[in-house]
C-alpha positions in Angstrom: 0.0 0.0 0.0 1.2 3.5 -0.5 -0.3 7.1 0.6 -2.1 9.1 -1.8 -4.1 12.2 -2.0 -7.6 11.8 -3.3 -10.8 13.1 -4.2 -12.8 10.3 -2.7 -16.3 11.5 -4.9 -17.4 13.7 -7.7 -16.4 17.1 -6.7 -15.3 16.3 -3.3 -12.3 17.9 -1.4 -8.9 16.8 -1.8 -8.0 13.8 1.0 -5.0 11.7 2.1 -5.9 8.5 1.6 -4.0 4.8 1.2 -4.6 2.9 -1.9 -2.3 -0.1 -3.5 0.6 0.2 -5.4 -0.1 -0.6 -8.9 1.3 -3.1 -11.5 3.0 -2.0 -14.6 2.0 -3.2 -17.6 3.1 -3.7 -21.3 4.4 -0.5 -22.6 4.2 1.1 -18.9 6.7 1.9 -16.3 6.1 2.1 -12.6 7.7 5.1 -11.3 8.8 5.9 -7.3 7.8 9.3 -7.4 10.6 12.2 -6.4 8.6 15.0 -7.3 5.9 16.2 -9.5 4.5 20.0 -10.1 1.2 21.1 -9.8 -1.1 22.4 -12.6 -4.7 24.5 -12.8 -6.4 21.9 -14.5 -5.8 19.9 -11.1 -7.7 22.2 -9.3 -10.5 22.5 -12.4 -10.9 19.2 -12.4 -11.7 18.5 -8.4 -14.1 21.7 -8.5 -15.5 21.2 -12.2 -15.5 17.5 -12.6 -14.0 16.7 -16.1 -11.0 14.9 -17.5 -11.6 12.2 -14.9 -12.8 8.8 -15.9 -12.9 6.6 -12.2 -13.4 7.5 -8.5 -11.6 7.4 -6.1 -9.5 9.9 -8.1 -5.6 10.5 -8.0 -4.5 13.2 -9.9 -1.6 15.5 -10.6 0.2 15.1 -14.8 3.6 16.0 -14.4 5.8 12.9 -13.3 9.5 12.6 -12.1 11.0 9.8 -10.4 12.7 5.8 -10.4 11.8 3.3 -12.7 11.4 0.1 -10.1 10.0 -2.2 -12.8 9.6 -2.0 -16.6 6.7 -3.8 -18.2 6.5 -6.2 -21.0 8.0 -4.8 -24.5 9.5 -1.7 -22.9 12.6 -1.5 -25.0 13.6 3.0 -23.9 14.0 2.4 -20.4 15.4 0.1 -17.7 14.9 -0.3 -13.9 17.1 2.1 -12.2 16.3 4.8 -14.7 16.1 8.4 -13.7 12.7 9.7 -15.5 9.9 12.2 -16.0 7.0 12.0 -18.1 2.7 12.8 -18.5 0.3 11.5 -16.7 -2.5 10.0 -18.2 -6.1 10.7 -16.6 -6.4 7.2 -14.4 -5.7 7.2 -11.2 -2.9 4.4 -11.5 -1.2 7.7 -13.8 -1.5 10.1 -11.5 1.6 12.0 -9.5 0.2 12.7 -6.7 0.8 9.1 -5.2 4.4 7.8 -3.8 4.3 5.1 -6.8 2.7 5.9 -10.4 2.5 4.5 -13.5 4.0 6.2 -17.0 3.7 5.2 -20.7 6.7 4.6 -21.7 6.2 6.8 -25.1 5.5 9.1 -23.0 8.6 9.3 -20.6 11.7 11.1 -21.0 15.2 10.1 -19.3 16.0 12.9 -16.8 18.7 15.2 -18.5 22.1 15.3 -16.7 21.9 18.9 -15.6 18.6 18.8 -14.5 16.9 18.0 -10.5 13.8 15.8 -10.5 12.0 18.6 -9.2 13.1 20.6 -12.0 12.2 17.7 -14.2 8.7 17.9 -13.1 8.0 21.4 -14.3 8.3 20.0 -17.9 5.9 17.7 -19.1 2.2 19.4 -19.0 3.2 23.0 -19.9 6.0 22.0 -22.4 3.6 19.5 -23.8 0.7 22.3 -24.4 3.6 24.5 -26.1 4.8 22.0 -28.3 1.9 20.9 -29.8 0.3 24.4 -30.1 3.2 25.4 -32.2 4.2 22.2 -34.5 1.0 20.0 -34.6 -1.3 20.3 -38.0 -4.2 22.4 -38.1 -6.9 22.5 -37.0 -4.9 21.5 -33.6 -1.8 24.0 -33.4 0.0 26.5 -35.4 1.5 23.6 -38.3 5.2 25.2 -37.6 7.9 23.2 -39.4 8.8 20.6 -36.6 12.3 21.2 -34.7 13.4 17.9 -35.1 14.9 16.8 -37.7 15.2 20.1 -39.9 12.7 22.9 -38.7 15.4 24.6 -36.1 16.0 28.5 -37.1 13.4 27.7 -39.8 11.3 30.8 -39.3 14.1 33.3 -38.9 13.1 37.1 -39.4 9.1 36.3 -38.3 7.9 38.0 -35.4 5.6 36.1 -33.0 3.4 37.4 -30.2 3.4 35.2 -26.8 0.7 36.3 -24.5 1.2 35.4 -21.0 5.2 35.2 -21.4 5.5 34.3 -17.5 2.9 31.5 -17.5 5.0 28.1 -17.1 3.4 27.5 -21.0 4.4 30.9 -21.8 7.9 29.9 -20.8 8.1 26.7 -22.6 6.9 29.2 -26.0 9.2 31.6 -25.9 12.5 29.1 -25.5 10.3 27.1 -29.0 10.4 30.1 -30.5 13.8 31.2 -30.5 14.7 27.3 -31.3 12.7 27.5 -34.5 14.2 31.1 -35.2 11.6 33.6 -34.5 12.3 36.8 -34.5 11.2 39.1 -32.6 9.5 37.3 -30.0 7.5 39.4 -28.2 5.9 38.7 -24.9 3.3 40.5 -22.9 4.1 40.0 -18.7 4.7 42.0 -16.2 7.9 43.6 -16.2 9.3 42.4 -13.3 9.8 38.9 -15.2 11.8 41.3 -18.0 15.5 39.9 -17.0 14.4 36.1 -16.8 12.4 36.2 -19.9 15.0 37.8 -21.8 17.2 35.0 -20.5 15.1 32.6 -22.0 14.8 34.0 -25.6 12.4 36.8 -25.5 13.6 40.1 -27.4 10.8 42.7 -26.5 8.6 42.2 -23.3 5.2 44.7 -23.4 3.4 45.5 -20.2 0.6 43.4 -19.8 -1.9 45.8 -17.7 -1.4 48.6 -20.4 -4.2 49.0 -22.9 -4.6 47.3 -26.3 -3.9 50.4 -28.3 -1.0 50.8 -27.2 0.2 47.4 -27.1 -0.7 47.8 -31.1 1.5 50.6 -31.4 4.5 49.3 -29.3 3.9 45.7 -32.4 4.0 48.9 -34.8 7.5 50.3 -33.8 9.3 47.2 -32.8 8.1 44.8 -36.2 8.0 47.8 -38.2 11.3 46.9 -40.0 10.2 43.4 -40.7 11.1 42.3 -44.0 7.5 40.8 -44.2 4.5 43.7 -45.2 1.8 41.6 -43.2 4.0 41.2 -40.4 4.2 44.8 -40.0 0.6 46.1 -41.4 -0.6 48.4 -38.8 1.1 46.9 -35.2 -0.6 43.2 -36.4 1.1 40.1 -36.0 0.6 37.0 -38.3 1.9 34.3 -35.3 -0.2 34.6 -31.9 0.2 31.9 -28.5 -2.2 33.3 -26.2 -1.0 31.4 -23.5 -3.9 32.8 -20.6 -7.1 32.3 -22.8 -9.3 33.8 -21.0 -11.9 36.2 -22.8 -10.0 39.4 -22.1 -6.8 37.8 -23.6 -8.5 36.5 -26.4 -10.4 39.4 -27.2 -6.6 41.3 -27.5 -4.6 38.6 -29.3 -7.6 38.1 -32.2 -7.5 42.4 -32.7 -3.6 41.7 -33.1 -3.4 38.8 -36.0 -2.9 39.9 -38.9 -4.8 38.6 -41.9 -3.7 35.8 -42.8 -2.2 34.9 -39.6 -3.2 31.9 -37.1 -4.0 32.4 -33.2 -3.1 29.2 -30.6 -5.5 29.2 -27.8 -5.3 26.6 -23.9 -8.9 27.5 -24.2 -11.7 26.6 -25.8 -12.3 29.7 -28.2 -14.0 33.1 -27.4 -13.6 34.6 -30.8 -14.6 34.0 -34.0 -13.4 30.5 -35.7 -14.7 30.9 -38.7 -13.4 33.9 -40.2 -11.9 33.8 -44.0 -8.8 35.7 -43.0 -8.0 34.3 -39.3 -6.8 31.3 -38.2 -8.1 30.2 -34.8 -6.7 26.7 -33.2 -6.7 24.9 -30.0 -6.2 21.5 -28.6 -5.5 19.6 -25.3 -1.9 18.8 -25.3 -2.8 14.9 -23.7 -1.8 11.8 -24.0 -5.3 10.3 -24.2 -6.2 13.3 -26.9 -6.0 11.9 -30.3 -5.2 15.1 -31.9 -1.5 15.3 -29.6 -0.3 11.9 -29.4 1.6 12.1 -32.6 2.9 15.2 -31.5 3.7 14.2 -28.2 5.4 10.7 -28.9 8.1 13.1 -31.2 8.3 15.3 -27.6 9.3 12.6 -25.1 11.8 11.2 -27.9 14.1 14.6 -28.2 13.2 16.8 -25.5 16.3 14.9 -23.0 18.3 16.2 -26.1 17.1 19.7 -26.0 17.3 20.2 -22.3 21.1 19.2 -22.2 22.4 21.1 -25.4 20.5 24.5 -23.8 17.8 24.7 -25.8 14.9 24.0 -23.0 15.4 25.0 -19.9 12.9 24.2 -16.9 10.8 26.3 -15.1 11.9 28.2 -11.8 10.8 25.9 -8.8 8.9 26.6 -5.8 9.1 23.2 -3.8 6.0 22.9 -1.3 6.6 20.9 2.2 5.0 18.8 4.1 4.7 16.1 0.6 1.5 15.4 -0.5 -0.4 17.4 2.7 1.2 20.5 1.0 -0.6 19.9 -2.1 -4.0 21.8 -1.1 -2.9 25.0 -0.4 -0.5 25.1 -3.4 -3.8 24.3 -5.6 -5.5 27.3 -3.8 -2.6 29.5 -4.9 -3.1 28.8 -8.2 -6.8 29.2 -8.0 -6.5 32.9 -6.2 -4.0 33.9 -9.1 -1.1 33.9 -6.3 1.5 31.7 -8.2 4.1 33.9 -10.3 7.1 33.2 -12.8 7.8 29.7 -10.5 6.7 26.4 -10.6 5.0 24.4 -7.5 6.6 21.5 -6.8 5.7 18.7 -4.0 8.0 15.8 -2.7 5.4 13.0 -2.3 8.0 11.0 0.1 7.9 13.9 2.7 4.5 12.2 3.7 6.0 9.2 5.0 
């Protein structure tokens, strides 16, 4: 048996709970969990009831730990193995458990320079960035895929990255400058300026000031671009709105430029079926269809972009007290308290 924290019933609070360890089987790994980072849609789904397919439910998608058994056919990965991967809506899949179940197309070997804790911060947000930007449409942008040819492939194109802060918003901007984008533009707020610069950013606009003047900030910084839709009137022909909400939505639609394609983590609040627009969106999960292509090419390279610098993980806030702490870190990012770090939890501590 191992501890867990659970949500016992359909929208019922959070609880520490024991349940069994579970068996992995062909194609899965069974993962001692070291750490794994909290998301919002942990704390939508408790309160709003979707994405979860059996109760008791364990949740929690981002995954990094030991492999202490491999199942049948697993050919990536052996026992001892230092990992991270996604979590797949089941409960045996969840991270917020001290043993969990991966798919092993789904898992990724632990870079050498990286912490399990800073591990954890990858797969959810990285995996709703990459497939934003390089699956087909209707599902993402279509870019030219990083690996094996499409790095620098879109150098001297600006692209607009709402929400530059967000842990997604991070994951887009360091994409961006790996497939050559330039500018990249973020909106945040400015006290993020010096770490998003780190990570590839060239231009970051205030995001509390009005939309006009975000238009005319796009005006004078793409103004020299060598592409006349790119600069028509402050527009911009790529768009990740990484917030979604209707507000950002609203802003990033009045900023494409003809022509140009929108990425939205939401379900759309604009208008999809315009001639002249683009509008996408998708769920970057394993158990969606649409992203499993995309996401299989993810788990296969992304060890190899962390250690030659093009990825970099997310600044981490680790919670204590293990899986007790996970609650209040939820409520954090429910109250909009959570800011340019990760939250991380330690699910031994609760032994």
């Amino acid at each position: 048996m191992q501890n867990a924290l659970v949500i016992s019933q359909k929208q019922a609070q959070f609880s520490l709970a024991t349940r069994s360890i579970p068996t992995a089987g062909p194609g899965e790994l069974l993962i001692k969990v070291k750490a794994t980072a909290l998301n919002p849609i942990d704390w939508k789904n408790q309160k709003w009831d979707f994405l979860i397919n059996e109760y008791p439910a364990v949740l929690g998608w981002d995954i990094a730990g030991d492999i202490l058994t491999v199942g049948e056919g697993v050919t990536r990965f052996a026992v001892g193995d230092k990992v991270f991967g996604q979590g797949l809506a089941y409960s045996d899949f969840g991270g917020f458990q001290e043993y969990a179940k991966l798919k092993e197309e789904f898992t990724a070997k632990v870079p050498n320079n990286t912490t399990y804790e800073e591990a954890s911060t990858f797969p959810v947000a990285l995996s709703a960035a990459f497939v934003m930007l390089y699956a087909p449409k209707p599902n993402g942008m279509g870019l030219k895929p990083l690996v094996p040819s499409g790095q620098n492939a879109y150098s001297n194109r600006p692209i607009l990255i709402i929400g530059g802060a967000s842990s997604v918003g991070q994951f887009a901007i360091q994409l961006a400058k790996a497939s050559g984008f330039s500018p990249i533009i973020t909106t945040a707020s400015l006290k993020h300026t010096e770490k998003l610069k780190a990570l590839g950013a060239t231009h970051i606009i205030d995001r509390n000031i009005p939309l006009k003047t975000v238009q005319s900030q796009l005006l004078e910084i793409v103004g020299s671009a060598t592409s006349v839709e790119d600069s028509n009137k402050g527009l911009i022909s790529h768009v990740f709105d990484t917030i979604s909400d209707q507000e950002t939505q609203t802003a990033a639609y009045s900023l494409l430029a003809p022509g140009g394609v929108l990425a939205l983590v939401l379900p759309p609040l604009v208008p999809t079926d315009s001639g002249d627009k683009s509008v996408v969106v998708t769920m970057a999960m394993p158990t969606v269809p649409e992203a499993i292509e995309e996401l299989k090419v993810l788990y296969a390279t992304v060890t190899s972009l962390v250690e030659n610098g093009d990825l970099k993980p997310s600044k981490v806030e680790v919670i204590s007290g293990g899986l007790a702490g996970i609650t209040e870190g939820l409520k954090r990012l429910e109250n909009n308290q959570v800011s340019g770090v990760k939250l991380v939890v330690q699910p031994s501590e609760s032994r």
